[in-house]
C-alpha positions as CSV (number, residue, x, y, z in Angstrom):
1,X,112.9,109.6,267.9
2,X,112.5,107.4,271.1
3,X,114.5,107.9,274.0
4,X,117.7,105.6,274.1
5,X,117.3,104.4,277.6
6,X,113.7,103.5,278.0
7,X,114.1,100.3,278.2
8,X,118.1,99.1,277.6
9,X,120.8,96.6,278.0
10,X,123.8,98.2,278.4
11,X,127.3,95.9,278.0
12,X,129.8,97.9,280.3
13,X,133.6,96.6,279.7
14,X,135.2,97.7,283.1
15,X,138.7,97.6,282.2
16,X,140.3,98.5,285.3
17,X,143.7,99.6,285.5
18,X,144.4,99.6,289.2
19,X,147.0,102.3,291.2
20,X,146.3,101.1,294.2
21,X,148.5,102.8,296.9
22,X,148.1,101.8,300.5
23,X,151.1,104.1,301.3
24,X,153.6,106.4,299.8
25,X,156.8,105.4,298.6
26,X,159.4,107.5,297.3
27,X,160.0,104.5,294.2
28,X,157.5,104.4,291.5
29,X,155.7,101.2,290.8
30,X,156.1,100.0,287.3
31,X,152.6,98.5,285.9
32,X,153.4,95.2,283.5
33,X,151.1,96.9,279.9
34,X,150.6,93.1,279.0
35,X,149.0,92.0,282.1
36,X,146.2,94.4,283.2
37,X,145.4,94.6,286.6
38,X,141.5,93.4,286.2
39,X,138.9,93.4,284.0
40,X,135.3,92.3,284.1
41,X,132.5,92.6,281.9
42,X,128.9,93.3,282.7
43,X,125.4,93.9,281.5
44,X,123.5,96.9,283.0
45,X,119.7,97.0,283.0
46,X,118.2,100.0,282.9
47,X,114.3,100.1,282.8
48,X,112.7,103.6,283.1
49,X,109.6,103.9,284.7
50,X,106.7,105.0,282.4
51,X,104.1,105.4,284.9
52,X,102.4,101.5,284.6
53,X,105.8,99.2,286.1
54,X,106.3,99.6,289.3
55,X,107.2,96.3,289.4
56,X,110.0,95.9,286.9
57,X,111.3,99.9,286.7
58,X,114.9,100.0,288.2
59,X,114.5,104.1,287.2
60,X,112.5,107.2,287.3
61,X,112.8,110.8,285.6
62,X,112.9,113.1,288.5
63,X,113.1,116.3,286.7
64,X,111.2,116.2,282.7
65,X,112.7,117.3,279.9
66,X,113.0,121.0,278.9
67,X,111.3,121.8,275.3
68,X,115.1,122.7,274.1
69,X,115.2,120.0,271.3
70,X,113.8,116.8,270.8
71,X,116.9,114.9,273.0
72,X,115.3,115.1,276.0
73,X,117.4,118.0,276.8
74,X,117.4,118.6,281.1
75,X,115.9,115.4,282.2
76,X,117.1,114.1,285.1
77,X,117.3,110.5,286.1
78,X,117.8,108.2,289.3
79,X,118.7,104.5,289.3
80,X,119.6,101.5,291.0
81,X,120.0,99.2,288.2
82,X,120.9,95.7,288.7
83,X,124.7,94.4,287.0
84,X,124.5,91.1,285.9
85,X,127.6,88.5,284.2
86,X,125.0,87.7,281.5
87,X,122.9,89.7,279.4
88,X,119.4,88.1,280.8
89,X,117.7,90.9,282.9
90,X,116.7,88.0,285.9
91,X,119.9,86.6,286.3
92,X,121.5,87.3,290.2
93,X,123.2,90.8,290.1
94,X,126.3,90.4,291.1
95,X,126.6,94.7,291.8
96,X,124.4,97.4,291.7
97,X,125.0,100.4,289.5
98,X,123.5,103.4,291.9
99,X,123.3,106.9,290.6
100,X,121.7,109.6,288.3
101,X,122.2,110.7,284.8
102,X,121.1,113.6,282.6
103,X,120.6,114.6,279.2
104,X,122.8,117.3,278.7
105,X,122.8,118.3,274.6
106,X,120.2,119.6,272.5
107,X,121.0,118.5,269.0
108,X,121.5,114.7,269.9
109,X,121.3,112.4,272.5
110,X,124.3,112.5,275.5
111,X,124.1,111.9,278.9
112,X,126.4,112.4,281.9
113,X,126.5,110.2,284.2
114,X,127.3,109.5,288.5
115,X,126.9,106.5,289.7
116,X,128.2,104.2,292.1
117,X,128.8,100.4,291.4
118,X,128.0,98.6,295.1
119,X,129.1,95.3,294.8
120,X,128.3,92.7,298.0
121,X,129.3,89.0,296.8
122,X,131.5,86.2,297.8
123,X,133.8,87.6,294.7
124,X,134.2,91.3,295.4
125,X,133.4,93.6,298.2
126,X,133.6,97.5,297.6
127,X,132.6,100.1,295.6
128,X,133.8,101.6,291.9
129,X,132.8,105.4,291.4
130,X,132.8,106.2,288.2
131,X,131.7,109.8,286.2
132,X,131.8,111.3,282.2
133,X,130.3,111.5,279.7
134,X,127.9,109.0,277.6
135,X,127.9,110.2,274.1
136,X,125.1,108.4,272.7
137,X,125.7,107.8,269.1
138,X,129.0,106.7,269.7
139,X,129.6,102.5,269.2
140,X,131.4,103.0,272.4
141,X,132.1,105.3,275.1
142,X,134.3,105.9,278.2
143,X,133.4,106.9,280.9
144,X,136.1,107.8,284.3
145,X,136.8,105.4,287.4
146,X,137.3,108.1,289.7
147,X,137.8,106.0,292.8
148,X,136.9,103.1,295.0
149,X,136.5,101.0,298.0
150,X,137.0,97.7,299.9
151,X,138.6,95.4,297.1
152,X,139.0,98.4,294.3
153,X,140.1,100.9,297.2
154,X,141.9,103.8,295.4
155,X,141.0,102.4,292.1
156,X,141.6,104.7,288.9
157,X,140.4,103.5,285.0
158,X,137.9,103.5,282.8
159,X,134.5,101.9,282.2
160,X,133.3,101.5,278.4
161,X,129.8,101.3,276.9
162,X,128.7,99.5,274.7
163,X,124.7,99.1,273.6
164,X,123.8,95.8,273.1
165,X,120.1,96.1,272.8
166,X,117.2,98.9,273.2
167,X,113.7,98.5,273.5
């Protein structure tokens, strides 16, 4: 079986619900369930690099898999993939998703994953960070929003996967 993430277009549905508290108040703020804060949705790129594209990789394996399995068990990977509003690969990023990930089963593909989404655009300013757990086989997965700065300061959600093509 071929790695999922050689070459991939991830769709991430950031669904944001926002508890953003710039100081403390002894009343509790009551969130409206039928009007979410924000939500965008982007397209990740991820394009490993195999050793001939330089050019085009947006990743690299920095530690190789262990021979624990045949999921890639213990490799370790470092990116700085480009976000996009569209699902083509040269459209202008409008963040950068910054970060590692690493195959952490041996009897099928998962991944955990760190990463920081930098954004720098006349729309949004700041930072999401965002952590979990990437179970592969799954049609989609969530992963935490574990904080945030500039425009999503103190931000707390959840990001969901969704594969949208692999290569």
């Amino acid at each position: 079986m071929r790695s999922p993430v050689v070459k991939s277009c991830c769709v991430l549905f950031l669904i944001l619900f926002l508890s953003r508290h710039y100081s403390v108040s002894a009343t509790k703020k009551i969130l409206n369930p039928k009007k979410p804060c924000k939500r965008f949705i982007l397209y990740y790129h991820d394009i490993l690099f195999d050793g001939n594209d330089v050019a085009n990789a947006t990743s690299a394996a920095t530690a190789n898999a262990t021979k624990l399995g045949n999921t890639d068990f213990g490799k370790l990977v470092v990116f700085d993939d480009p976000m996009t509003k569209d699902q083509h690969l040269l459209s202008h990023p409008v963040a950068r998703a910054q970060g590692f990930y690493f195959y952490d089963m041996k009897t099928t593909y998962n991944a955990w994953f760190a990463y920081t989404l930098v954004f720098n655009s006349s729309d949004y300013k700041g930072t999401l960070n965002i952590m979990g757990a990437d179970m592969m086989r799954e049609k989609a997965r969530d992963l935490s929003i574990v904080g945030g700065t500039g425009d999503f300061f103190m931000t707390r959600g959840i990001v969901t996967f969704q594969t949208d093509t692999q290569e």
